[in-house]
N, C-alpha and C positions, 0 to 999 in steps of 0.2 A: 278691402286691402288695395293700396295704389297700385297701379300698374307698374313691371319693370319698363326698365327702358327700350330693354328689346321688344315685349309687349308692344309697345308706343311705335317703335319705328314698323315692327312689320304692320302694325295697321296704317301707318303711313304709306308703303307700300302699297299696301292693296284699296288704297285710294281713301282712307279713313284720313284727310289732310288737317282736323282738326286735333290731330293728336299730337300734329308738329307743334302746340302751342304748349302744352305741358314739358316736351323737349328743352324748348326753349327758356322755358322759366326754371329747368332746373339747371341748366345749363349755360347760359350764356355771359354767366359772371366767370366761370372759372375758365371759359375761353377764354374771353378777354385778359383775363390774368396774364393767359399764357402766350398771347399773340403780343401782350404791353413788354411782356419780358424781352420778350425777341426782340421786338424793334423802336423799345423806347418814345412811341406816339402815340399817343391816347385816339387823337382823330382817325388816325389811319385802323388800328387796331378797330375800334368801331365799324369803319367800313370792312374791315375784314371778317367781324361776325356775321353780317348783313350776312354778305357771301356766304358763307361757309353757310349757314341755315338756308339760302336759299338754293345753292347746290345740292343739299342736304334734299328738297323738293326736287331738284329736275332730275337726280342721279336714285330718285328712291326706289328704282328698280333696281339698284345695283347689290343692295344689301341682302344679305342671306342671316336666316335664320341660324341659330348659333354662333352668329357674329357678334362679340362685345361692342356695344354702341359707342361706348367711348370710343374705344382704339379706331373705330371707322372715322368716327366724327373727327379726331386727331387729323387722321391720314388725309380727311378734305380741308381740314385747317391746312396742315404743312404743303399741298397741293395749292391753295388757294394763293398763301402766300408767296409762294414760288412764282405763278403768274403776274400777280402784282411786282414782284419784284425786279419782273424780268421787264416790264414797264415800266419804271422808275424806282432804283434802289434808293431807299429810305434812307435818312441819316440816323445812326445810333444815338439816342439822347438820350439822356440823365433823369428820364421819367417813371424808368421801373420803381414797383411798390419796396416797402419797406419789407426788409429780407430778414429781422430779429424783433419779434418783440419788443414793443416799452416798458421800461418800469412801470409800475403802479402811481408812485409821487416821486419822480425823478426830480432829483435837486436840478438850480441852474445847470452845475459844472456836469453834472449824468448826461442832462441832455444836451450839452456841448459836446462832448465826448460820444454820446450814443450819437450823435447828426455828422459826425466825422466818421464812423465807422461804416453805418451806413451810407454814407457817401462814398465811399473808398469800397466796397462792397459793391456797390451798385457797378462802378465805375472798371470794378474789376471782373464782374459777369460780362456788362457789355464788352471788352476788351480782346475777350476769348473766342475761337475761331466760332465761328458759327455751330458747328455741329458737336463741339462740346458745349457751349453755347445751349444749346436746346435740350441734350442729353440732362445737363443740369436742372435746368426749367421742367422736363415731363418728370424725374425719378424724385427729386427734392422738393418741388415746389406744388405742383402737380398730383403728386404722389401717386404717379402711376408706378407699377407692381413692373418689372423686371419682363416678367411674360409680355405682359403688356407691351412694352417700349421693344422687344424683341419682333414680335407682331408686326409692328408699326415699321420697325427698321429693316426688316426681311432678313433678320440672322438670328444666331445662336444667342439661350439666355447667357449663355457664358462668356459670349464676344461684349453681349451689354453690361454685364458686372464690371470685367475691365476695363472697358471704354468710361465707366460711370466712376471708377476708382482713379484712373487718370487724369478724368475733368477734375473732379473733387481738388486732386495734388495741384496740376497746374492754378485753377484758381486759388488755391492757399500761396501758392509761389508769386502769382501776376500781385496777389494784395499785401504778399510780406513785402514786396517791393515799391509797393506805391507807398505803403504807409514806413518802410526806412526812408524814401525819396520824401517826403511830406514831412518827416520830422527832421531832418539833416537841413532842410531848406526852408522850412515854417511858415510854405506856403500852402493854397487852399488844393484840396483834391480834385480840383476842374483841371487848375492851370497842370498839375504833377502828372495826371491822366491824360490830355492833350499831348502832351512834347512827350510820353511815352509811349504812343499807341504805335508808333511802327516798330518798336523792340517785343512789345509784348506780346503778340498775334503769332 
């Protein structure tokens, strides 16, 4: 039977450092997911996994048994990126992953329409404060469990329900708004997104 994860880390801990390599291969795709979310760079996001698994080594005393591995590993992602950020804030760009499904044989016009939606989608995550922002990305995308993100966030599961029910609304409001502005004007969701990023935030 495979090892859990916690398994894996406290033998990391107590100096078993080959067991970070099993971590890492189950792990470091769905970081990256969620660091690409945040901050729209594929390159920097990269260097941010680096980080985080190599913190992950000089901090592995820090970890305690009975600690969900994820939510740790989170907390040094969100940590991680805080420092970088505080050294050169990134710029938000249009390179988050695809936030719905494709059809199976999507006609032309589907995927005209599905490449507009997810545009405007995408365009409407990056637009939102930062920490709904992320809220979104760990509970929906992520799919970390509510405990979880409460964990992480050092509050009540019931302050993250509604925190998580407020992001949800505002981004439906930031995207009904870009796609009336988009249709009124029958321009592309870059140009519609740009000249409205200091109303939306």
């Amino acid at each position: 039977m495979a090892q859990t994860d916690e398994d894996l880390m406290s033998g990391v801990r107590q100096g078993e450092l080959r067991a970070l390599g099993p971590l890492f291969e189950r792990h470091h795709v769905h970081l990256f997911n969620f660091l690409l979310r945040l901050t729209g760079d594929r390159a920097h996001s990269e260097d941010l996994v680096q980080d985080v698994f190599f913190r992950i080594l000089r901090y592995r005393q820090t970890y305690r048994d009975g600690t969900s591995f994820t939510t740790w590993m989170y907390q040094i992602a969100r940590n991680a990126r805080v420092d970088a950020l505080r050294k050169k804030r990134p710029e938000i760009g249009v390179e988050l992953e695809t936030l719905s499904p494709a059809d199976e044989r999507p006609t032309p016009a589907d995927r005209a329409e599905s490449t507009q939606q997810e545009e405007l989608l995408r365009r409407s995550l990056a637009l939102l404060p930062e920490e709904k922002r992320e809220l979104l990305v760990l509970s929906r995308y992520q799919n970390l469990k509510h405990e979880q993100i409460a964990e992480l966030l050092h509050c009540e599961v019931s302050t993250v329900k509604v925190r998580v029910f407020r992001a949800v609304q505002e981004l439906k409001k930031v995207y009904q708004g870009l796609l009336t502005e988009h249709k009124r004007t029958g321009r592309g969701a870059w140009a519609v997104a740009d000249e409205g990023h200091g109303n939306a935030v």
